[in-house]
C-alpha positions as CSV (number, residue, x, y, z in Angstrom):
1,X,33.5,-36.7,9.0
2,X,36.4,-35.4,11.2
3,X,36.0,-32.0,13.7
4,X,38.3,-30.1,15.2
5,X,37.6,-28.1,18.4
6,X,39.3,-24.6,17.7
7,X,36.8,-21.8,18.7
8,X,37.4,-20.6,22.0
9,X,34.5,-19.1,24.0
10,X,35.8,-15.4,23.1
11,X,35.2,-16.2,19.3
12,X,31.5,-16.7,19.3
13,X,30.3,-16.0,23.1
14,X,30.0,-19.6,23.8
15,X,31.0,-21.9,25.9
16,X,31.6,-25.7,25.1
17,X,28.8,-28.1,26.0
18,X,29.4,-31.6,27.0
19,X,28.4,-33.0,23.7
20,X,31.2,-30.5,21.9
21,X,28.8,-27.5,21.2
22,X,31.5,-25.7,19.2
23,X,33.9,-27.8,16.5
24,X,35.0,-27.1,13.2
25,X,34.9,-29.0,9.9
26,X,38.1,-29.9,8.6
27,X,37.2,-28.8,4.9
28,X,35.7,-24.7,5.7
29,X,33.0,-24.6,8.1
30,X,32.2,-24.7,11.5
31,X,29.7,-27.1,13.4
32,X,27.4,-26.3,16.4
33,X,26.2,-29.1,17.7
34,X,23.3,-28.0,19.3
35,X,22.2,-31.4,20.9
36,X,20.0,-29.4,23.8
37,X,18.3,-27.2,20.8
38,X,16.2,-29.6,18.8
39,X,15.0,-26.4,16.2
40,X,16.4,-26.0,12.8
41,X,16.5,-22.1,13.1
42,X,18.5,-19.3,14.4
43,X,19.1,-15.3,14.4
44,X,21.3,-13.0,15.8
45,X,19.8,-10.4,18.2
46,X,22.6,-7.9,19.0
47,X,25.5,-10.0,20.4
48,X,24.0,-13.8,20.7
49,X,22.7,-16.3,18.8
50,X,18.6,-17.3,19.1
51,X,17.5,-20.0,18.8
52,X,14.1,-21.9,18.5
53,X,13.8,-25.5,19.4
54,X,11.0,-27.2,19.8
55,X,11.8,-28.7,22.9
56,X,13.1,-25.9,24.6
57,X,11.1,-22.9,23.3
58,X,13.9,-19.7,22.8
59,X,17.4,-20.4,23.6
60,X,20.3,-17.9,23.5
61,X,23.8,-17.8,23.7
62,X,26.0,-15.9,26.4
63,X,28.8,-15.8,28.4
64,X,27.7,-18.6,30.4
65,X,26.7,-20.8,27.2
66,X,23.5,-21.5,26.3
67,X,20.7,-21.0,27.9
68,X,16.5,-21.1,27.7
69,X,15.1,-17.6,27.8
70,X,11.4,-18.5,26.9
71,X,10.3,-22.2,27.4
72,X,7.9,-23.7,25.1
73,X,7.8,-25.3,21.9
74,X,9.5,-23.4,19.1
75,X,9.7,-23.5,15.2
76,X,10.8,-20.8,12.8
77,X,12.3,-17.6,13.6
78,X,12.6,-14.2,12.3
79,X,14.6,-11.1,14.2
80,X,13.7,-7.3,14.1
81,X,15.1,-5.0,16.6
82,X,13.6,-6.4,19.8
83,X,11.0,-8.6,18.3
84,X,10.9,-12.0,17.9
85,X,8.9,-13.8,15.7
86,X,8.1,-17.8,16.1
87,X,5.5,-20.4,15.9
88,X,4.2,-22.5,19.1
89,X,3.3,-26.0,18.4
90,X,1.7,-26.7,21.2
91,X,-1.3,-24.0,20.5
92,X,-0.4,-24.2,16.6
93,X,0.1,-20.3,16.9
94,X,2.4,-17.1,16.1
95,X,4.0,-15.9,18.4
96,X,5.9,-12.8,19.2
97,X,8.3,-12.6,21.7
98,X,9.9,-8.8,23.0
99,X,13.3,-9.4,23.8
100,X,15.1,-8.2,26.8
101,X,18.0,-9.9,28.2
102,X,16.6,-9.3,31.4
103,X,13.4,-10.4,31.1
104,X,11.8,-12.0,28.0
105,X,8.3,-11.7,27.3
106,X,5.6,-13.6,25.3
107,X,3.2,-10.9,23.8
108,X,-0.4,-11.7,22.3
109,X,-0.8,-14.8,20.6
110,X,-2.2,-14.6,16.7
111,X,-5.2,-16.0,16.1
112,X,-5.5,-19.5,15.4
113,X,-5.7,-19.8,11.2
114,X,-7.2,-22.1,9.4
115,X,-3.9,-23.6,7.8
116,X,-0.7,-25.1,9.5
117,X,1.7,-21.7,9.4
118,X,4.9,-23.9,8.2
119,X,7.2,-20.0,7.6
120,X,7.2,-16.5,7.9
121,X,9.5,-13.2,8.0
122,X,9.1,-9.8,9.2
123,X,8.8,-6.2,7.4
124,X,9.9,-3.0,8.9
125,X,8.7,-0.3,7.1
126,X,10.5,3.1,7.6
127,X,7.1,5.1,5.7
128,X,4.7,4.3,8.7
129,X,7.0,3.1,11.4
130,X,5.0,0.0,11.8
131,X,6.3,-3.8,12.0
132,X,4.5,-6.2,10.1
133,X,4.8,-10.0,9.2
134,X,4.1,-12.3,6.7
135,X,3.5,-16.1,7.4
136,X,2.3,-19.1,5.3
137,X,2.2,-22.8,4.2
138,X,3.5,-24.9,1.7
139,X,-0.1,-25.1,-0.1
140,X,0.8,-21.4,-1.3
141,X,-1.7,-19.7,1.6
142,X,0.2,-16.6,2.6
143,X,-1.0,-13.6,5.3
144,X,0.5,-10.0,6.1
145,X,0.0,-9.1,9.3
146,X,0.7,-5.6,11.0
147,X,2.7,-6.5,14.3
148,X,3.7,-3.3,16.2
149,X,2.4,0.7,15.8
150,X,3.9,2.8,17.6
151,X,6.2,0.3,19.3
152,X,2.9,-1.2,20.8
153,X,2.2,-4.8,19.8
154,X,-1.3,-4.9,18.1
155,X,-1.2,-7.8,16.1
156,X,-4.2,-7.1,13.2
157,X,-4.8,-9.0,9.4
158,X,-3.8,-7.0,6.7
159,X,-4.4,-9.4,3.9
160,X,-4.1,-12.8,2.5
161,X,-2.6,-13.5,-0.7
162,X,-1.6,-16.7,-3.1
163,X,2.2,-17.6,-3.5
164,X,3.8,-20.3,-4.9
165,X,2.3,-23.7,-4.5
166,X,5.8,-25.5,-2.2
167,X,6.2,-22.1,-0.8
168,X,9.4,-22.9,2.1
169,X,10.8,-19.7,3.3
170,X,10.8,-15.8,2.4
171,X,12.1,-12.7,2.9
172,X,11.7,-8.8,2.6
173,X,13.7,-6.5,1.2
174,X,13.8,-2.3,1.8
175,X,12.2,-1.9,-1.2
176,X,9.0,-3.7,0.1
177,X,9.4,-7.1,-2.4
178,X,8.7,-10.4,-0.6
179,X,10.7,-13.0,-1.7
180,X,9.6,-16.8,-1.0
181,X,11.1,-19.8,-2.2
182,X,10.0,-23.2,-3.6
183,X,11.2,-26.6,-4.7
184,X,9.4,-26.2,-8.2
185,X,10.5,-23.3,-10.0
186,X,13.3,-20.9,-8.0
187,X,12.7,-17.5,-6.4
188,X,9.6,-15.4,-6.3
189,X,8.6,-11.7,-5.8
190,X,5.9,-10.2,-4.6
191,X,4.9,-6.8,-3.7
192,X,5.1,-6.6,-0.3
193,X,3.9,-3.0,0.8
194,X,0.2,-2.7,2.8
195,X,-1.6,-1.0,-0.3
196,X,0.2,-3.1,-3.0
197,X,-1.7,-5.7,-5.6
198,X,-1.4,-9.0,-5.8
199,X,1.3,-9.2,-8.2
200,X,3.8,-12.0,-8.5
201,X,7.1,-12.4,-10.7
202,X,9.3,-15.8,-11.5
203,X,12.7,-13.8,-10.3
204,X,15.2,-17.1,-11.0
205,X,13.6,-20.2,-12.5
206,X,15.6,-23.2,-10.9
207,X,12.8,-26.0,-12.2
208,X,12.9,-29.1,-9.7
209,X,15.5,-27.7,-7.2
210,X,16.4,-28.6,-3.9
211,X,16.4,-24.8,-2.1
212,X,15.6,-24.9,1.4
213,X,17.1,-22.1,2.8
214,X,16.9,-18.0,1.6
215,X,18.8,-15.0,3.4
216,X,19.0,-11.2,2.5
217,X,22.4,-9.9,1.6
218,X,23.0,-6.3,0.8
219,X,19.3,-6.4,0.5
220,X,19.7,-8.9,-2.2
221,X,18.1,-12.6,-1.5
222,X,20.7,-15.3,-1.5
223,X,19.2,-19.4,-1.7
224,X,20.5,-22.0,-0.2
225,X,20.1,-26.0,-1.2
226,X,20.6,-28.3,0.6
227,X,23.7,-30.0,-0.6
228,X,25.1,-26.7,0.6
229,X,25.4,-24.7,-2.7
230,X,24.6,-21.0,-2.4
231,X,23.0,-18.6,-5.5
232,X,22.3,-15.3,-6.0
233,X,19.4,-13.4,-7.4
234,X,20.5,-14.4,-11.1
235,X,20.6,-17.9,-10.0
236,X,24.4,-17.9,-10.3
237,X,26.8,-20.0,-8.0
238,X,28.1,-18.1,-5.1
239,X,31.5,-19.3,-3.1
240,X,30.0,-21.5,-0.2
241,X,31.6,-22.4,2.8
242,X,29.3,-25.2,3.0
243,X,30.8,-28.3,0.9
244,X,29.3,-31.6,2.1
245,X,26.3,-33.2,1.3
246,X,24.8,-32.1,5.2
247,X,21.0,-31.7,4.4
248,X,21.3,-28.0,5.1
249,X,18.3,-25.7,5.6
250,X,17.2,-22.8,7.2
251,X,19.9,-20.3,6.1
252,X,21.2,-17.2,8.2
253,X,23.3,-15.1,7.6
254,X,25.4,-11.8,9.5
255,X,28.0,-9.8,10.0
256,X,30.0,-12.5,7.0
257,X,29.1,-15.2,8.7
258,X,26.6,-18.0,7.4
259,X,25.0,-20.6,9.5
260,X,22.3,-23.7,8.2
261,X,21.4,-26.3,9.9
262,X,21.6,-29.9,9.0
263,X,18.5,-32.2,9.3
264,X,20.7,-35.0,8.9
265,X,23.0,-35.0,11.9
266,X,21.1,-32.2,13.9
267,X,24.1,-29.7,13.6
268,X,23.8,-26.1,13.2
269,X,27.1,-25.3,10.5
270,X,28.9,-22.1,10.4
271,X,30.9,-20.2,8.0
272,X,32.4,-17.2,6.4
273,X,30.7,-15.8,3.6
274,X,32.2,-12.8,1.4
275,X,29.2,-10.8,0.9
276,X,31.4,-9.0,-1.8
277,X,30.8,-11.9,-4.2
278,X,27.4,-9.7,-4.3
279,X,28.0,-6.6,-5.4
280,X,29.5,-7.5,-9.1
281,X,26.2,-9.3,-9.5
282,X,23.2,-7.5,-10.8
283,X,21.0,-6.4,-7.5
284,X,17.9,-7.4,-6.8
285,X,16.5,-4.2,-5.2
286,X,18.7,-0.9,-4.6
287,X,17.1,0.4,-1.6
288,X,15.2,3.3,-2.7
289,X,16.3,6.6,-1.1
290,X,12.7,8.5,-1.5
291,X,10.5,7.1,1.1
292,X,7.4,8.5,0.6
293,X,5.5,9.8,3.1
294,X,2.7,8.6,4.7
295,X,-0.6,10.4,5.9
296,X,-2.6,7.8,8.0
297,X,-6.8,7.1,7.2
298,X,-8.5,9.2,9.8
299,X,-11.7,7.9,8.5
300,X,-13.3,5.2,6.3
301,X,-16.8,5.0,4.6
302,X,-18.5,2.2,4.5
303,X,-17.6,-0.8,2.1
304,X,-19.6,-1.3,-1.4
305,X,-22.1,-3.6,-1.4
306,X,-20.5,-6.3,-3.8
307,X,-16.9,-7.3,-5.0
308,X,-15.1,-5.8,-7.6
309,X,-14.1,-2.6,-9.0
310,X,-17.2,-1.0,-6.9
311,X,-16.5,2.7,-6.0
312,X,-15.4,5.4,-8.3
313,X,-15.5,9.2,-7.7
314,X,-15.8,11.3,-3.9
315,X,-17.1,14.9,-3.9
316,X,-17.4,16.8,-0.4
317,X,-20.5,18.8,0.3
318,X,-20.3,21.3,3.4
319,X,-23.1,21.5,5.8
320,X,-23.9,26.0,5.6
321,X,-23.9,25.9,9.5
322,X,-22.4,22.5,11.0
323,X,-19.5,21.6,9.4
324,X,-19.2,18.3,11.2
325,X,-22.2,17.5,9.6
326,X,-21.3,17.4,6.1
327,X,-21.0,15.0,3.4
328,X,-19.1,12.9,1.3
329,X,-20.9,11.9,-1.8
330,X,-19.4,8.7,-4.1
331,X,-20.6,6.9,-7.1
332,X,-21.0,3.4,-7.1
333,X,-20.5,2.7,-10.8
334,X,-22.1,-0.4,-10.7
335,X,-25.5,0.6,-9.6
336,X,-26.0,4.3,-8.2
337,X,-25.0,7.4,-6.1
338,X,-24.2,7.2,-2.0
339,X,-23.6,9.6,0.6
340,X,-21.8,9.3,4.1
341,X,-21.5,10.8,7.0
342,X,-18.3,12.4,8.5
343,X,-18.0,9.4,10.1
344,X,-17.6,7.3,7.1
345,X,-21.7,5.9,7.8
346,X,-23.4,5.3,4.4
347,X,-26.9,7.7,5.3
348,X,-28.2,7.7,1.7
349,X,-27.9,5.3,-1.8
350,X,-29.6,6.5,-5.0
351,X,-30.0,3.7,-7.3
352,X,-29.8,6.0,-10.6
353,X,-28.0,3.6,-12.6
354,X,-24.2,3.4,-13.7
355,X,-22.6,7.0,-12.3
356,X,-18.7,7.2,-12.9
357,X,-18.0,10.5,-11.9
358,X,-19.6,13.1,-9.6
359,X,-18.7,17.0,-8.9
360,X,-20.9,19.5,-6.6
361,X,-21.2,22.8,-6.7
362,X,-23.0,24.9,-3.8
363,X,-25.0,28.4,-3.6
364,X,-25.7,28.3,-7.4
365,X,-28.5,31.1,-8.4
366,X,-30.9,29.0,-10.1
367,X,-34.2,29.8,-11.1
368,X,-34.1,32.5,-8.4
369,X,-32.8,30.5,-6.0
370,X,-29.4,29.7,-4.1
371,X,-29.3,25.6,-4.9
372,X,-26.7,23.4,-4.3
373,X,-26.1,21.0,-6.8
374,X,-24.5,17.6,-7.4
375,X,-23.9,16.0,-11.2
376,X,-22.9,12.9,-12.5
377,X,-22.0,11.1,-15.5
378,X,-24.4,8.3,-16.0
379,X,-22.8,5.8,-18.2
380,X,-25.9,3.6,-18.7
381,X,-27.5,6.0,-20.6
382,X,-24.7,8.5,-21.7
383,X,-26.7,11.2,-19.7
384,X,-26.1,13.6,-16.7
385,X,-27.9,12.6,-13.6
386,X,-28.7,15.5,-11.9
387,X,-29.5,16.1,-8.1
388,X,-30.2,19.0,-5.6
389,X,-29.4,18.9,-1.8
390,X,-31.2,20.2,1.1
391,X,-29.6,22.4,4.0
392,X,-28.8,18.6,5.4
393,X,-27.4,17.2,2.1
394,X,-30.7,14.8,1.5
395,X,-29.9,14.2,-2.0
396,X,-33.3,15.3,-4.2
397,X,-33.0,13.6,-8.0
398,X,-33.8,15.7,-10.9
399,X,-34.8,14.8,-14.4
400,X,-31.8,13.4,-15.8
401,X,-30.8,14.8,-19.6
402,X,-29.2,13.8,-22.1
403,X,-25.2,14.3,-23.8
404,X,-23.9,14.2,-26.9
405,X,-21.4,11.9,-25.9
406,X,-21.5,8.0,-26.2
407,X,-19.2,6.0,-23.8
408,X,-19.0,8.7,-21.1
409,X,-16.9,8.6,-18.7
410,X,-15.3,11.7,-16.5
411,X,-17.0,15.0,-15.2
412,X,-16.3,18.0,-13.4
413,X,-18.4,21.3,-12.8
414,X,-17.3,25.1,-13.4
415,X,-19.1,28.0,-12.5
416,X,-17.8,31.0,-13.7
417,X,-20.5,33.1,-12.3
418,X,-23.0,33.3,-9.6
419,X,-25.6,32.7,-11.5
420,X,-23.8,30.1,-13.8
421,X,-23.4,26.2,-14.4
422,X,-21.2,24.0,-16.3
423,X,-20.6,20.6,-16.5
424,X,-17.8,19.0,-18.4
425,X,-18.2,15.7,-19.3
426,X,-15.7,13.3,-21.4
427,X,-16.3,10.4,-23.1
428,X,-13.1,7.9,-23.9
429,X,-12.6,9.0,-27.0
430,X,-10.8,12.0,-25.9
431,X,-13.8,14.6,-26.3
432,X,-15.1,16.9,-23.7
433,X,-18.8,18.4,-24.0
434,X,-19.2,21.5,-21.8
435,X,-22.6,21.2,-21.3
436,X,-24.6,24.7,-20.3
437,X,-27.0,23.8,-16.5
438,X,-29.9,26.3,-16.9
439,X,-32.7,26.3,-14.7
440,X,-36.0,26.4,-17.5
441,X,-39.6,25.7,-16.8
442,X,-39.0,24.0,-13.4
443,X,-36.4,22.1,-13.8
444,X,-32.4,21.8,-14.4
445,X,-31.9,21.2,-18.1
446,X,-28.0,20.6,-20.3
447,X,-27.6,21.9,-23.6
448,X,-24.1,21.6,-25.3
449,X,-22.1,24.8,-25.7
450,X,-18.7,23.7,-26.7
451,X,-16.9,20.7,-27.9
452,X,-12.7,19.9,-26.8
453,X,-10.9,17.4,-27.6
454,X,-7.6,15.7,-26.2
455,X,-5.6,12.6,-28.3
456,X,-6.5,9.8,-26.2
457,X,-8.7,8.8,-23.1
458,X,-9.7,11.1,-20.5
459,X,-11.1,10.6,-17.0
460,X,-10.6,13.7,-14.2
461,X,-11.0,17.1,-14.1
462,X,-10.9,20.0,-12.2
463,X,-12.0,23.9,-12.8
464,X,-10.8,26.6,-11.4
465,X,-14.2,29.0,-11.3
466,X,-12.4,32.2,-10.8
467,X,-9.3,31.8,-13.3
468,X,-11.7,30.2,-15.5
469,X,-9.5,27.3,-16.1
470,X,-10.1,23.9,-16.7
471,X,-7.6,20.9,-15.7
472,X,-8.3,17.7,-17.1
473,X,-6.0,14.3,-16.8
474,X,-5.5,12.5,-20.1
475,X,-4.9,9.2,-18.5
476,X,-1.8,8.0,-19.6
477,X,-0.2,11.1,-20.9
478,X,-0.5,14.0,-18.3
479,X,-2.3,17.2,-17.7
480,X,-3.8,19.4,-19.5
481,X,-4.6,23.2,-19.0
482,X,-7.7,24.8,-21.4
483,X,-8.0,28.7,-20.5
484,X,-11.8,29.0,-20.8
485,X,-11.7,33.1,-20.3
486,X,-10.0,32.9,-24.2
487,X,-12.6,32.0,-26.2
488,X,-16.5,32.9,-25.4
489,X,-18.8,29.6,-24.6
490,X,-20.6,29.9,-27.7
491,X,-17.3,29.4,-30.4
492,X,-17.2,25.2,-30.6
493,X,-13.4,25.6,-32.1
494,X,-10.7,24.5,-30.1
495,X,-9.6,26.8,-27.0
496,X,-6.2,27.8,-26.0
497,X,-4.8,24.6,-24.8
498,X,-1.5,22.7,-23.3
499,X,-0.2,19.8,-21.4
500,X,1.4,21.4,-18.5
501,X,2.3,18.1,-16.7
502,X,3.7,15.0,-18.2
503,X,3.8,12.1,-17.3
504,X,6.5,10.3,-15.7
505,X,9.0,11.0,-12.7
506,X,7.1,11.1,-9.7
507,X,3.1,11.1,-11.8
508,X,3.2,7.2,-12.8
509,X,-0.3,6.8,-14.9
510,X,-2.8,6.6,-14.7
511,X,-3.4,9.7,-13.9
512,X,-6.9,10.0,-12.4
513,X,-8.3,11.8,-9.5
514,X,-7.6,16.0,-10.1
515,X,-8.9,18.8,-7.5
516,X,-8.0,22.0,-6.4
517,X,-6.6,23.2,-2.9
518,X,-7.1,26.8,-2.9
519,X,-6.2,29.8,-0.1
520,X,-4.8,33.1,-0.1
521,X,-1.8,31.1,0.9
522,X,-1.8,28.2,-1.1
523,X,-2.8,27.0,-4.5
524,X,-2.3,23.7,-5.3
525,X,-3.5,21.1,-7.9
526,X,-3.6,17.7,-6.3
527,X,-3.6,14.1,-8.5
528,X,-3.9,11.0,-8.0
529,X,-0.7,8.9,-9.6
530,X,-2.4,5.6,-9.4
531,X,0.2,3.6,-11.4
532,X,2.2,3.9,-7.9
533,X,-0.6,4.6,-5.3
534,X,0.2,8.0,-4.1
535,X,-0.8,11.7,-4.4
536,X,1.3,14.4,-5.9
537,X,0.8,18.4,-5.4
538,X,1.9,21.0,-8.3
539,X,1.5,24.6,-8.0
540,X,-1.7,25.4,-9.7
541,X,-0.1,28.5,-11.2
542,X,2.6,28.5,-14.3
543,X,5.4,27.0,-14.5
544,X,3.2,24.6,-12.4
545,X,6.2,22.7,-10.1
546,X,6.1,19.4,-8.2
547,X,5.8,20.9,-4.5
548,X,5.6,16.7,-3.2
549,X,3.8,13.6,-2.9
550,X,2.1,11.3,0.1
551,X,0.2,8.2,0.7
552,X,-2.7,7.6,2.8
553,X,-1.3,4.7,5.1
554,X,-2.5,2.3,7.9
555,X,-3.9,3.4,10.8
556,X,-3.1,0.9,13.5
557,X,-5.2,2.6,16.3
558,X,-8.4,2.5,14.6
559,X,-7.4,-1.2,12.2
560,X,-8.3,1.5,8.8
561,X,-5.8,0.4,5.7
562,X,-4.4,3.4,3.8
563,X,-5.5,3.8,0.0
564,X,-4.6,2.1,-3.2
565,X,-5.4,2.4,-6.8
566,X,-6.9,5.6,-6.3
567,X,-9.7,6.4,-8.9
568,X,-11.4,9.4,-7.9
569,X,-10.7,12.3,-5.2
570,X,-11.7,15.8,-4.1
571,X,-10.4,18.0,-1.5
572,X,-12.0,21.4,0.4
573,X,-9.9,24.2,2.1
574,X,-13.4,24.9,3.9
575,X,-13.3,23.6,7.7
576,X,-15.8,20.1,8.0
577,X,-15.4,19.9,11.6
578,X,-13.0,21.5,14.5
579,X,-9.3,21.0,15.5
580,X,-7.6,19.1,12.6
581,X,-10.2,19.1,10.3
582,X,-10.7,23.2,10.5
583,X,-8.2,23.3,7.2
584,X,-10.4,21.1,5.3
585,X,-10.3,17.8,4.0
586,X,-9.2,15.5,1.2
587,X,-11.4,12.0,0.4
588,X,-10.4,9.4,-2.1
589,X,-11.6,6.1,-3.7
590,X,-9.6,2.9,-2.4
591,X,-9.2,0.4,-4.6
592,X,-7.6,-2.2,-2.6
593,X,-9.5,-1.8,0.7
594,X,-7.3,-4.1,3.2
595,X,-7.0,-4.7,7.4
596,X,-8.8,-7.1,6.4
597,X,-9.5,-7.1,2.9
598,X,-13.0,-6.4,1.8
599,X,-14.9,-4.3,-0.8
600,X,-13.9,-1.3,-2.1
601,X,-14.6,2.1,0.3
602,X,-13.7,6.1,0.4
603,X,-11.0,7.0,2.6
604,X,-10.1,10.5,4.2
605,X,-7.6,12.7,6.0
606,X,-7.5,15.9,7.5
607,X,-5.9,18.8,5.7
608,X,-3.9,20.1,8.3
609,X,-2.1,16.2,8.3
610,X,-1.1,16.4,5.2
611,X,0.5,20.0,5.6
612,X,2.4,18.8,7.9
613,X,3.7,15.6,6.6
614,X,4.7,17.8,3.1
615,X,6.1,20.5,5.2
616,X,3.7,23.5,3.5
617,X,4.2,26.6,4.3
């Protein structure tokens, strides 16, 4: 192989080291020699070239050549503003590295894991702010970590996840997909977000390849083999300036230029590559304009007491003279009916049998008394379990009765009057028995008033008592709107009814969770769009408009995961504490509870947070 020395020191920043640091190969690319270096990979950080060796620890280029910034013993390297990502061998640990070209500094180790970290990548995420990583083996072991919050390095376990077995290198794109390549079968994706599942996808199947090396391009992934051949995200041959059989890996590339490294002969080679070769291809991601906000978990309950799909439904129950002291009532659907504190501490656990779906409703006359009561749909027996609670919120059982229904499955309470109950409970067969609460002979007892129906499976609810309105989410269709004040409770025919949401656009279905936010100033119906983990608000009033949608994200400062796969949720414009929490509250069912990951739990957020993130007015 012949080389050429023809960069000068202006070119790259460089100067030349005795054993010809900077030559070119006489067919297209360059050649680095980097004979001090001893690592196979590099990034840019503003104007130089990093470096990790693992003789040397962090190197960088400048004006006066190349130089050690961070001694140690390097391998792997990933670049994000002024973080530096690498793995020590000596301690067989991650390490992060903040960059300042005055002063370099080694930040908190990871903890030790229990595999061989053999690559990793970082994630900026412009919804939270935060910095996280991801880092794994070859054995398909893969973790997220959450680096920086707040530009403060806190280094905490988000989750660990299964890749592909040969897993070599990866990558994250602004749309929050992980990709990570292997010898076997090509390029993977995975969703790469905090709240996302466990979902994987076989983007390009190259069976048996040689890939080593994978870069993002216009926020599209481009692989590298290691006879130098480049490929985009169709598995197509790009132009590469890389045409000998070098034994490249560990691809990089910026600002049109593309550097690997060569295991062979220990030479970093660089070229020009047209990044406009991309953009006739199909892209693997356009960046997605609508960020969506994020609210972060100001509190979590405690966890379920077994794996699984656990929790279900929240309802909020507020203390008549502490509001700090109220409570947060949730079904555990395998087993019973819980209650928390405001601090998220389970104080209460009813084991009544299979409850889906729980609703409260406080100060009801009953039986010549103000009672506050709490109903859910008991699926083991197709019944309403029925409770009262005290001025504290001790849960007190009641008899339980029975429904019409088989295979229940939603409910939600309406009281129309002060000295009225209703329940409405649906089975999955899209009908809805409103079921009359009367207090007779000592005790709460349901009787069947009126019979609704809807084409397919329902789950949430919510009424409005003073409109006398009833929402109720058909689960993969949208919302729908029965006027109860047409039609007296005692006609069983149909009531005025119509699907005033649809879904689609911003409600992905399911549709589950449905509450009402109501003030003098505001009215809004709140849903859970689970299909894409978030929360939307309409106006509650016709022609009922999209006002916005949020998330419930990480919160770094107290290691609390946002919300995922949101079942059940309820909401309060009544204060439950001072300061932040004086506009109420919303709770809601996590379904993927993460940081690190562990049984399902409740999560919930002030009022007043999520105001502001949606800009209400």
């Amino acid at each position: 192989m012949t080389f050429k020395h023809v960069l000068t020191q202006s070119a790259l920043g460089l100067t030349l080291l005795s054993s010809a640091l900077i030559a070119v190969q006489a067919q297209t690319a360059e050649v680095m020699q980097p004979s001090p270096v001893g690592g196979s990979e590099v990034a840019k950080w503003q104007s130089h070239w990093l470096y990790a060796s693992e003789q040397q620890g962090l190197l960088l280029t400048d004006n006066a050549g190349l130089k050690t910034v961070v001694p140690g013993q390097f391998e792997y390297l990933a670049v994000h503003n002024n973080i530096a990502l690498t793995y020590d061998t000596q301690v067989d640990q991650v390490q992060g590295i903040k960059l300042d070209i005055n002063n370099m500094q080694r930040l908190a180790l990871l903890p030790k894991r229990s595999f061989q970290v053999e690559w990793l990548c970082l994630q900026p995420r412009l919804a939270d702010g935060n910095l996280y990583a991801w880092i794994g083996d070859e054995a398909g072991r893969a973790e997220q970590w959450l680096l920086t919050s707040n530009e403060q390095w806190q280094p905490q376990l988000v989750r660990s996840m299964s890749v592909a077995m040969g897993a070599l290198k990866c990558r994250v794109d602004s749309n929050e997909q992980l990709y990570v390549i292997d010898n076997g079968q090509g390029l993977w994706r995975y969703a790469a977000a905090p709240h996302s599942p466990d979902e994987s996808a076989l983007v390009v199947s190259l069976p048996d390849n040689s890939l080593t090396g994978l870069a993002m391009v216009a926020d599209q992934p481009v692989m590298l083999d290691e006879s130098g051949q480049m490929f985009d995200a169709q598995g197509q041959r790009l132009n590469s300036p890389f045409t000998q059989n070098l034994a490249l890996e560990s691809l990089y590339i910026a600002d049109n230029q593309a550097l690997a490294y060569s295991d062979e002969d220990g030479y970093f080679y660089l070229g020009q590559f047209d990044q406009a070769q991309l953009y006739g291809s199909h892209p693997a991601g356009t960046p997605s304009k609508d960020v969506i906000k994020e609210v972060p978990t100001a509190v979590e309950s405690s966890i379920a007491d077994r794996a699984g799909d656990t929790m279900d439904d929240p309802a909020i129950w507020i203390h008549p003279t502490a509001p700090e002291k109220s409570r947060i009532l949730g079904t555990n659907k395998r087993w019973g009916l819980l209650s928390f504190n405001m601090q998220g501490q389970q104080v209460q656990a009813l084991a009544v049998g299979r409850v889906n779906n729980v609703d409260i409703r406080q100060g009801v006359n009953l039986g010549g008394k103000l009672r506050d009561i709490a109903v859910a749909s008991n699926r083991d027996r197709d019944s309403l379990s029925l409770f009262e609670l005290n001025n504290e919120g001790e849960l007190i059982q009641l008899a339980e009765q029975a429904t019409p229904l088989t295979d229940i499955y939603g409910l939600c309470l309406y009281q129309p009057q002060a000295d009225e109950l209703y329940a409405f409970v649906n089975n999955k067969a899209g009908e809805i028995s409103q079921m009359a609460l009367r207090w007779q002979d000592g005790q709460l007892t349901a009787t069947e008033v009126r019979r609704l129906t809807v084409p397919s499976q329902p789950e949430g609810c919510v009424a409005d008592d003073k409109q006398q309105r009833l929402f109720l989410g058909e689960e993969n269709s949208g919302i729908w709107l029965f006027d109860l004040a047409s039609d007296t409770p005692s006609n069983r025919l149909q009531i005025n009814a119509e699907m005033i949401i649809q879904a689609g656009g911003p409600l992905v279905a399911d549709i589950e969770g449905i509450a009402l936010y109501q003030t003098a100033s505001a009215d809004y119906l709140v849903v859970s769009s689970q299909g894409n983990d978030s929360y939307l608000l309409y106006q509650s009033q016709a022609p009922y408009e999209y006002v916005g949608r949020f998330r419930i994200g990480v919160n770094a400062a107290k290691g609390f995961d946002g919300s995922a796969e949101t079942d059940g949720l309820d909401v309060t414009t009544q204060a439950v504490g001072s300061g932040r929490w004086a506009q109420g509250m919303m709770v809601v069912q996590d379904g993927r509870n993460r940081m690190p990951d562990q049984n399902q739990n409740f999560k919930w957020v002030p009022w007043s947070e999520i105001s502001q993130a949606l800009e209400l007015k």
